[in-house]
C-alpha positions in Angstrom: -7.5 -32.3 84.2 -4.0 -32.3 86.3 -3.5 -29.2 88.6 -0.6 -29.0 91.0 -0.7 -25.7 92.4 2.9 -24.9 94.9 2.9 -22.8 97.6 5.4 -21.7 100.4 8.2 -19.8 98.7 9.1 -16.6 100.2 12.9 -14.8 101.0 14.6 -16.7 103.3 18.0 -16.1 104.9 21.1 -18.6 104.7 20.7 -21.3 106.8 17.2 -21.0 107.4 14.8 -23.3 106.6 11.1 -23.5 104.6 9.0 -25.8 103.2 7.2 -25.7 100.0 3.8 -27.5 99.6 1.7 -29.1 96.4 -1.6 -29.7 96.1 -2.2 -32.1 93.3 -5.6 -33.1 91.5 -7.0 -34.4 88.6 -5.3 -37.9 88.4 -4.9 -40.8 91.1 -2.3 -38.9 93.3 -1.7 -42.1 95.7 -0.3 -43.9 92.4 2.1 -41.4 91.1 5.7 -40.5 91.2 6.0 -36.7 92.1 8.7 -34.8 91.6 10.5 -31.2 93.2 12.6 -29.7 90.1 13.9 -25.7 90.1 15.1 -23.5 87.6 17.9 -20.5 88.6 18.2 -17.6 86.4 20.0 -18.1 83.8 20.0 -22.1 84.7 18.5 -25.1 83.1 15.6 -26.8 84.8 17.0 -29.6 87.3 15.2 -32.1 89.4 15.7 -31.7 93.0 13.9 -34.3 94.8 11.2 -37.2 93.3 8.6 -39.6 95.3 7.4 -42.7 94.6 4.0 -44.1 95.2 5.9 -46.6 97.6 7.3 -43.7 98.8 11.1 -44.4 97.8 13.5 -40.9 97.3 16.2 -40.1 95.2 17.2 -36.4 95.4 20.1 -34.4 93.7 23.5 -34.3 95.2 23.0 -30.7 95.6 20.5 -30.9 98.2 21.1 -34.7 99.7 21.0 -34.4 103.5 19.5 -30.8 103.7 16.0 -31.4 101.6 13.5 -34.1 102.4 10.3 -34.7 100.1 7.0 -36.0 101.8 3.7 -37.2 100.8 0.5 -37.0 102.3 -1.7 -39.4 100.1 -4.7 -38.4 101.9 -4.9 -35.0 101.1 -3.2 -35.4 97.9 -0.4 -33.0 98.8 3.6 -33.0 98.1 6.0 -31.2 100.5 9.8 -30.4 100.2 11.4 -29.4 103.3 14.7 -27.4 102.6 17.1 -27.1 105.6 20.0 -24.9 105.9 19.3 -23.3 103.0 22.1 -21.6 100.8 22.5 -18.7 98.3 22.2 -21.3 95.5 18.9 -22.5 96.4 17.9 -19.4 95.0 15.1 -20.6 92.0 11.8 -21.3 91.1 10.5 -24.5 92.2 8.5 -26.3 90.4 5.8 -29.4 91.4 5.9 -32.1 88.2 4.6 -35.1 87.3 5.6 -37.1 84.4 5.2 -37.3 81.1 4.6 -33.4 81.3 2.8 -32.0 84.1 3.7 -28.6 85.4 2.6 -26.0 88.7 2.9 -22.4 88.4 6.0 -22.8 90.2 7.1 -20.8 93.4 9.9 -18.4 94.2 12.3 -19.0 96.5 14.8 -16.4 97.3 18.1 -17.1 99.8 19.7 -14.2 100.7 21.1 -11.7 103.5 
């Protein structure tokens, strides 16, 4: 069955950086579109940052030019780097893969 298990979320200061890894299994990783998404308190959930197979991005204005999602097909892992990180970052962040494919989801917190 799928598993995407996220890791990497911790408190982090503004400006600071940290990025959050996936492992995936249970389906042909090398062939699927993977996708960042985070939910903030109180917030809908909202897609951050999404991977092709050929590797094309598209990310959410939000985070455009301080986020980059990565791919390691080999070891069947997603990554989101998250630069000069802000208050509003503040959410739990989610691994996904469509239709309806879900991780635990990981905290992270951006504060002083």
């Amino acid at each position: 069955q799928v598993q995407l298990v996220e890791s990497g979320g911790c408190l982090v200061q503004p400006g600071g950086s940290r990025r959050l890894s996936c492992a995936a299994s249970g389906f042909i990783f090398s062939m699927s579109t993977m996708n960042w998404c985070r939910q903030a308190p109180g917030k809908q959930r909202e897609l951050v940052a999404q991977i092709t197979s050929g590797r094309s991005t598209h990310y959410a204005d939000s985070v455009k030019g301080r986020f980059t999602i990565s791919r390691d097909n080999a070891k069947n892992m997603v990554y989101l780097q998250m630069n000069s990180l802000k208050p509003e970052d503040t959410a739990v962040y989610y691994c996904n893969k469509i239709p309806d494919y879900w991780g635990q989801g990981t905290q992270v917190t951006v504060s002083s």
